[in-house]
C-alpha positions as CSV (number, residue, x, y, z in Angstrom):
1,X,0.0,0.0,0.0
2,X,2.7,2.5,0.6
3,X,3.8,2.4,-2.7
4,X,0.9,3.4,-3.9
5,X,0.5,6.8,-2.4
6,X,4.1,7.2,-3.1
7,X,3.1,7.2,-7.0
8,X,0.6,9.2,-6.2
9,X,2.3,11.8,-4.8
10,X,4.8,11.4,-7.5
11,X,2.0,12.4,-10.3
12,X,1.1,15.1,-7.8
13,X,4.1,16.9,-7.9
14,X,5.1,16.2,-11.6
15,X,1.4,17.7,-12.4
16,X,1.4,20.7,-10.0
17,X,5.1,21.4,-11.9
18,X,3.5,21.0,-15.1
19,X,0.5,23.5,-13.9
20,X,3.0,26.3,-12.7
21,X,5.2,26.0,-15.4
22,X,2.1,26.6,-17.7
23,X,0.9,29.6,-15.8
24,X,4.3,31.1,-15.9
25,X,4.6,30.9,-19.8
26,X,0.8,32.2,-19.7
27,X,-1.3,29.4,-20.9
28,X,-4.1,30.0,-19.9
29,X,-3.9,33.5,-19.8
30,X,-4.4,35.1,-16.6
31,X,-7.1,38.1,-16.5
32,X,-7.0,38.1,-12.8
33,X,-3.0,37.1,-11.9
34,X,-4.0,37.9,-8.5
35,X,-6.7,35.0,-7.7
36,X,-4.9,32.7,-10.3
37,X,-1.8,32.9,-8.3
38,X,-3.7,32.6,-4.5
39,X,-5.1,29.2,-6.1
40,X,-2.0,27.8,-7.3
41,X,-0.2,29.0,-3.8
42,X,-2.8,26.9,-2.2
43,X,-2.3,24.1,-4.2
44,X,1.1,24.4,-3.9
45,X,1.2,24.3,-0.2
46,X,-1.5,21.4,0.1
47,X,0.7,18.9,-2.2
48,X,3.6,19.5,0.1
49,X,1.5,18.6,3.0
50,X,0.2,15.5,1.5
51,X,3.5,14.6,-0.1
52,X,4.6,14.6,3.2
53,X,2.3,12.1,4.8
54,X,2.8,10.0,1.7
55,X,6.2,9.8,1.6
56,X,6.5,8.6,5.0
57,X,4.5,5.5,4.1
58,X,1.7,6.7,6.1
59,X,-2.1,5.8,4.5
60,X,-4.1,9.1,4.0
61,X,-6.9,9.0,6.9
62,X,-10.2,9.3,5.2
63,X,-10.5,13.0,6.4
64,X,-7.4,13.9,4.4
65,X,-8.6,12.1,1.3
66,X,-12.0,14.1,1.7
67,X,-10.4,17.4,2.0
68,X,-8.1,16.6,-0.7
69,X,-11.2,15.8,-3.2
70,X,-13.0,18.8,-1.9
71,X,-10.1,21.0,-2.8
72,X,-10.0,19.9,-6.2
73,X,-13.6,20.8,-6.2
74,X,-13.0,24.2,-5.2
75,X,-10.1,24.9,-7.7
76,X,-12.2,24.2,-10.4
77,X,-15.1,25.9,-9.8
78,X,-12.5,29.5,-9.0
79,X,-11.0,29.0,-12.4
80,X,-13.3,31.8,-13.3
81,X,-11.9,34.3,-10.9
82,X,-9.0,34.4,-13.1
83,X,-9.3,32.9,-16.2
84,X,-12.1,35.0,-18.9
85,X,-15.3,33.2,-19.5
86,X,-14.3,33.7,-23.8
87,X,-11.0,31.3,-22.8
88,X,-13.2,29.0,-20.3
89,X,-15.8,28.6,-23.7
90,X,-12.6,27.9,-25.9
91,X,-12.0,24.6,-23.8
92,X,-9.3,26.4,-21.4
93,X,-7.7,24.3,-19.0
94,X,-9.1,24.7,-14.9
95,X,-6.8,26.3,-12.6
96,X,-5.7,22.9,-11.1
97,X,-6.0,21.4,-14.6
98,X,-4.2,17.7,-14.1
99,X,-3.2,18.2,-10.9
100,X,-7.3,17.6,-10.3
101,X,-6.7,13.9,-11.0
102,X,-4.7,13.5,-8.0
103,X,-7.5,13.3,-5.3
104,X,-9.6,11.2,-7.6
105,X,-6.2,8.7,-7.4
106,X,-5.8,8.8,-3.7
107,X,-9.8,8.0,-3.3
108,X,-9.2,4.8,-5.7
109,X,-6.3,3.9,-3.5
110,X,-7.9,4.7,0.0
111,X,-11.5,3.6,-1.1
112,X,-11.3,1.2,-3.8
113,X,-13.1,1.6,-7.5
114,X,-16.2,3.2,-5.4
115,X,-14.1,5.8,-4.2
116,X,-11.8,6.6,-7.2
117,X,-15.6,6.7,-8.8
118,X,-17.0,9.3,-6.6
119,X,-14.0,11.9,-6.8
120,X,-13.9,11.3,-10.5
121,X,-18.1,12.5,-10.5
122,X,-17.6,15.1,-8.2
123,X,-14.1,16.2,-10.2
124,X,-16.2,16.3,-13.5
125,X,-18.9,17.6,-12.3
126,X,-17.8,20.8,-10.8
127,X,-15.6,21.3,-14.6
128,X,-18.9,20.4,-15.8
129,X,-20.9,23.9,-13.6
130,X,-17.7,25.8,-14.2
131,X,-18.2,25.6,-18.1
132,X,-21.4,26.2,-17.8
133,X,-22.1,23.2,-20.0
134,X,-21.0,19.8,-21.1
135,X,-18.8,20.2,-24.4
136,X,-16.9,17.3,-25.8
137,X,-13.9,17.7,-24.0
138,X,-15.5,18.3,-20.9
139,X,-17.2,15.0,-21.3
140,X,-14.1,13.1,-22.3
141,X,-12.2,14.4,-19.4
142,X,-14.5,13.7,-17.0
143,X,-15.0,10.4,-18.4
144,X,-10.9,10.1,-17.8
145,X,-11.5,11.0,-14.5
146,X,-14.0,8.1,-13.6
147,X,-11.6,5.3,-15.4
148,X,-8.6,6.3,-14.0
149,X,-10.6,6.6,-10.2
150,X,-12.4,3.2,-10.4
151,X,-8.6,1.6,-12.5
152,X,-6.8,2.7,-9.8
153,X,-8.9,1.4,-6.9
154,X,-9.6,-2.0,-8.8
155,X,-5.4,-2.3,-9.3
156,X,-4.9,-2.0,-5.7
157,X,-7.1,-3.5,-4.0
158,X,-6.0,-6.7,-6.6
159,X,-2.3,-6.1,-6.0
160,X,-3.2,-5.9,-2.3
161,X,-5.1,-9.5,-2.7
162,X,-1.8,-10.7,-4.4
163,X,0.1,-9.1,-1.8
164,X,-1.7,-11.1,1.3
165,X,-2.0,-14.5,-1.0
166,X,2.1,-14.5,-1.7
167,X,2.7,-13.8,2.1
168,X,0.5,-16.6,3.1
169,X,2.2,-19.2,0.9
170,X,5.8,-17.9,1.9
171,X,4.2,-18.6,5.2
172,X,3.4,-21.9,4.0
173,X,6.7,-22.8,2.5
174,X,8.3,-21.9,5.5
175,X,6.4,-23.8,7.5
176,X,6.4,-26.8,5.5
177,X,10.5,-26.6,5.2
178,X,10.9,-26.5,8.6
179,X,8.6,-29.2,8.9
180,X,10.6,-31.4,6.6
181,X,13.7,-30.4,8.1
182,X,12.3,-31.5,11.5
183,X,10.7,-34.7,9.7
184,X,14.4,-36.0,8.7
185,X,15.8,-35.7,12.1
186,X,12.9,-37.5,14.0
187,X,13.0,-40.2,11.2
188,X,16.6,-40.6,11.5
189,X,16.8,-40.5,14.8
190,X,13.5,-41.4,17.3
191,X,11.5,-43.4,14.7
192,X,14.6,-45.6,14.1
193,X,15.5,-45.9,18.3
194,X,11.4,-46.5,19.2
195,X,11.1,-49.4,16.1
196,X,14.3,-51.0,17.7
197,X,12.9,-51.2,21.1
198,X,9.9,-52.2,19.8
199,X,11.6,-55.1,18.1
200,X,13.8,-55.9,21.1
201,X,11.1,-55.9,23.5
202,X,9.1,-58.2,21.4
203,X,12.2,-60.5,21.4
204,X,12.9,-60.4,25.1
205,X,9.3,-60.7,25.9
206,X,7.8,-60.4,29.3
207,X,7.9,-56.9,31.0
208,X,10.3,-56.0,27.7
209,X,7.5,-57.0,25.7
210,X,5.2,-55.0,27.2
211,X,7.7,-51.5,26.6
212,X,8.1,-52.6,23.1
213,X,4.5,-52.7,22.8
214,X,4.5,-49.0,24.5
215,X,7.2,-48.0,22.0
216,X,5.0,-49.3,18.8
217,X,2.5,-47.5,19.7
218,X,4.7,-44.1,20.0
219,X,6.6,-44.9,16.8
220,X,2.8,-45.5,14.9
221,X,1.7,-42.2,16.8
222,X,5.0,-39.9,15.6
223,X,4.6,-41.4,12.3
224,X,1.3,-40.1,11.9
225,X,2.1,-36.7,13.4
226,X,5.1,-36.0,11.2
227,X,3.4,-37.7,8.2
228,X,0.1,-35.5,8.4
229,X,0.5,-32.8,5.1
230,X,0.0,-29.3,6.3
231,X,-3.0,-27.5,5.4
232,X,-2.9,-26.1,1.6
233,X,0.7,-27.5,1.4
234,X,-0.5,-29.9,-1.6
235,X,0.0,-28.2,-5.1
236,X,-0.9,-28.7,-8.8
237,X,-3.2,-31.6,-7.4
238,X,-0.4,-33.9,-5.9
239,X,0.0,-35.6,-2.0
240,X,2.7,-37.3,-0.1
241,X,2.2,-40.8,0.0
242,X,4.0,-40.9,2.9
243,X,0.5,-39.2,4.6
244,X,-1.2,-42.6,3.4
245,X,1.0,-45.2,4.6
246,X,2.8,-44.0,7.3
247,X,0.0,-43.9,9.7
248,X,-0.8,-48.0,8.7
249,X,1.8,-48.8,10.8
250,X,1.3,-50.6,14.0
251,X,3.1,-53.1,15.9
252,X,3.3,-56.2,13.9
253,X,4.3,-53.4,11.1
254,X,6.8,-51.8,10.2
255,X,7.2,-48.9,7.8
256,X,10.5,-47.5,6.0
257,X,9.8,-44.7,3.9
258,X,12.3,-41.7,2.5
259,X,12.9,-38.8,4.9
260,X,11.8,-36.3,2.0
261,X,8.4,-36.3,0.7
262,X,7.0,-38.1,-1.9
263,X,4.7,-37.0,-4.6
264,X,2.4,-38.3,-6.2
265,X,-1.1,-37.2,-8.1
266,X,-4.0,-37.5,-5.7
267,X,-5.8,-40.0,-7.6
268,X,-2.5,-42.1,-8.4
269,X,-1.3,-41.9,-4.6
270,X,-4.7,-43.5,-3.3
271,X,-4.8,-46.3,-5.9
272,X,-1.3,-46.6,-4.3
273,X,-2.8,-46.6,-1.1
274,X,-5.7,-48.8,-1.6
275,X,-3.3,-52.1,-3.2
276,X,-1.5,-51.5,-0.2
277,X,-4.1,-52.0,2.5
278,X,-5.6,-54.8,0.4
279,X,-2.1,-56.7,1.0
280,X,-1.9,-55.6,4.5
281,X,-5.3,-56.9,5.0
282,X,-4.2,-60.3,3.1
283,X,-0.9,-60.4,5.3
284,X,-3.4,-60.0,8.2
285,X,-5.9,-62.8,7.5
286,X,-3.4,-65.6,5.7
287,X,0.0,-65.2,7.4
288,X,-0.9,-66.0,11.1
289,X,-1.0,-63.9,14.2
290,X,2.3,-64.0,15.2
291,X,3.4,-62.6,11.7
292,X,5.4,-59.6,11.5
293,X,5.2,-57.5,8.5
294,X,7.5,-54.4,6.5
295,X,6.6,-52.0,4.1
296,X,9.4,-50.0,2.2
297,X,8.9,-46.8,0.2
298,X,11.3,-45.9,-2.1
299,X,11.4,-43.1,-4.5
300,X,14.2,-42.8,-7.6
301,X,12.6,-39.8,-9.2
302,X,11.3,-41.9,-12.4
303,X,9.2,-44.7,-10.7
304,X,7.8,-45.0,-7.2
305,X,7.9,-48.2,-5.8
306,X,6.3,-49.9,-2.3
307,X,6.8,-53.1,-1.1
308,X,5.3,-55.5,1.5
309,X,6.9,-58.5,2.8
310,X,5.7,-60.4,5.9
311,X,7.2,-63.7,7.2
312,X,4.1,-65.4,7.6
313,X,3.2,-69.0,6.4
314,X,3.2,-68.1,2.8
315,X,1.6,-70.2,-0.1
316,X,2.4,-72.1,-3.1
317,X,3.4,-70.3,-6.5
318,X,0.1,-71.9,-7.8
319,X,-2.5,-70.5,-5.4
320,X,-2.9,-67.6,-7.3
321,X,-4.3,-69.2,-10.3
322,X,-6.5,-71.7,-8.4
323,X,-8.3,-68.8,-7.0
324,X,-8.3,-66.9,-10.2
325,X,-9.2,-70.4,-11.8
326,X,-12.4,-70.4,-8.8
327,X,-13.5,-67.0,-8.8
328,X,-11.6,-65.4,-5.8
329,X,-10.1,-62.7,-7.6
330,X,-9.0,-60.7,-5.0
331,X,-5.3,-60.1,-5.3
332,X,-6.2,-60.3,-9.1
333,X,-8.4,-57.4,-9.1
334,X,-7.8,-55.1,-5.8
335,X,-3.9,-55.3,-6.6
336,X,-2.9,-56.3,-9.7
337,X,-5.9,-54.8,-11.4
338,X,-6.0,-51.9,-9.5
339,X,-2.1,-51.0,-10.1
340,X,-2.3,-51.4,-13.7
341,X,-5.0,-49.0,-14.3
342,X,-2.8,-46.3,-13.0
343,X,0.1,-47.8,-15.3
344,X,2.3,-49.2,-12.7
345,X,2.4,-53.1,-11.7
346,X,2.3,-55.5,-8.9
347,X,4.4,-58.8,-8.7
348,X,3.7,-61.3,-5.8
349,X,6.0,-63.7,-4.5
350,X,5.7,-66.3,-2.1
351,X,7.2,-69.5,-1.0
352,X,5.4,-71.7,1.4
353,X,6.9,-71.1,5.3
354,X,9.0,-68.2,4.1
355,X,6.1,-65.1,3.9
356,X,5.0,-63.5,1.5
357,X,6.1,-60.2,-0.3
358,X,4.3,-57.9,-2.8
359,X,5.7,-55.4,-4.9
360,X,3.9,-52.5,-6.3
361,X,5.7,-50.1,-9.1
362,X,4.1,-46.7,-10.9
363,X,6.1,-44.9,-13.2
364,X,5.4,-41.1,-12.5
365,X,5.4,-40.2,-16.2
């Protein structure tokens, strides 16, 4: 906003200097030097007053901006104190001639395309009962008047719009690096020291067990907490897969995914995420219930890539196609189906007594 009344004030002063320079070299001619001279002193002492303000950065209060309209007003209606009513009919210019477009400015930049409106009708309008008349140049200026009032106002208040939507996603970026930053240190650090206790304690058993259970649940928790995208982070339609799949973890599964984010187009990542929990939900039901299970996420720029291995009972290479072969088409259809509609692929592999593991591949391109 401050630059604005800075310009402002700039075309104030270049058109007041233009306006004296004029009435110095005669044009218009002066019947009455006199009042012609007490106007422009006037003028000349209110721009310096109002540069002032301006140039500090301060916004013109409301009263300011009136006054400064109204004086405009009244400069135009004196211009026939000194200028003769045979120059006035020949289209002379007003006393304050473009130096009158200045208060209709700082109204479009204090009251928006209303105000810039106003001051360009009142402006006009007093030219307007100065002539005597409405001739074509009168119209035209006045007409000026309004576009450059209601432009100005319009152009602010938009660049002000721009001005609070860039801060707020600076704010955002910031917020989102830091986030990241603090993301990579608690996965490389906490997440890695709560899964190993969870894993020891589960090996030791007994009270152990029971503080690797604690831990799990912590590690699930944090992953969900530094895995959950900030509001209006996601851009251009795309979401961290990492927000999907991290919070899946639990106990009997463990997730390994980069320390960096990785995107993916909405529609893609939950395709993503849906295969997944389909194999989680097989590793649940088939490999037993004391079967652990690990997901890794890996991104190489070119092709996305997720895999889930338990080390449950497993099944034979055949099973598949028996089930295909009987109608249970579930691995068929909610993972392999479902992965190459999105172009990517899924390959199972099992071996009875060694687990299972299924992996899941989409290109980005």
């Amino acid at each position: 906003m401050q630059r604005w009344w800075r310009v402002v004030a700039t075309y104030r002063a270049l058109a007041l200097t233009y306006v004296v320079a004029a009435a110095a070299a005669g044009v218009p001619p002066y019947r009455h030097p006199v009042a012609g001279g007490a106007v422009l002193a006037v003028l000349v002492a209110w721009t310096v007053v109002v540069s002032a303000v301006s140039w500090r950065g301060a916004r013109l209060p409301l009263a300011l901006v009136g006054v400064d309209v109204a004086t405009a007003v009244v400069a135009v209606l004196l211009t026939p104190l000194a200028v003769a009513h045979s120059d006035i009919a020949r289209g002379a210019a007003t006393l304050p001639g473009p130096w009158a477009a200045a208060p209709v400015l700082a109204a479009g930049v204090a009251r928006g395309p209303a105000g810039g409106v106003l001051a360009g009708l009142l402006v006009a309008g007093a030219d307007v009962i100065e002539r005597g008349g409405a001739p074509a140049n009168t119209v035209y200026g006045g007409l000026l008047l309004l576009v450059a009032g209601g432009m100005a106002g319009y152009v602010v208040r938009l660049a002000e719009r721009a001005e609070v939507a860039t801060a707020a996603a600076a704010r955002i970026e910031a917020a989102a690096a830091e986030r990241s930053r603090l993301a990579r240190d608690i996965h490389d650090s906490v997440l890695q020291v709560l899964a190993l206790v969870a894993r020891r304690g589960a090996d030791l058993g007994g009270e152990a067990a029971e503080l690797g259970r604690l831990a799990g649940e912590q590690e699930v928790a944090l992953r969900s907490l530094v895995a959950t995208p900030l509001p209006g982070a996601e851009a251009d339609g795309e979401v961290d897969l990492r927000a999907l799949l991290e919070p899946l973890a639990t106990a009997r599964l463990t997730i390994s995914s980069p320390a960096t984010p990785v995107p993916l187009t909405r529609p893609v990542a939950e395709e993503v995420s849906a295969a997944v929990r389909v194999a989680l939900a097989n590793v649940e039901e088939h490999a037993g219930p004391a079967a652990q299970a690990w997901l890794l996420l890996e991104d190489d720029g070119d092709t996305v890539t997720v895999s889930v291995r338990d080390d449950g009972a497993g099944f034979a290479a055949t099973r598949l196609d028996e089930a295909a072969r009987a109608g249970r088409l579930g691995i068929a259809q909610s993972i392999v189906g479902r992965m190459q509609s999105i172009g990517g692929s899924a390959v199972v592999d099992s071996t009875p007594g060694f687990g299972t593991e299924v992996e899941l591949r989409v290109p980005r391109r």
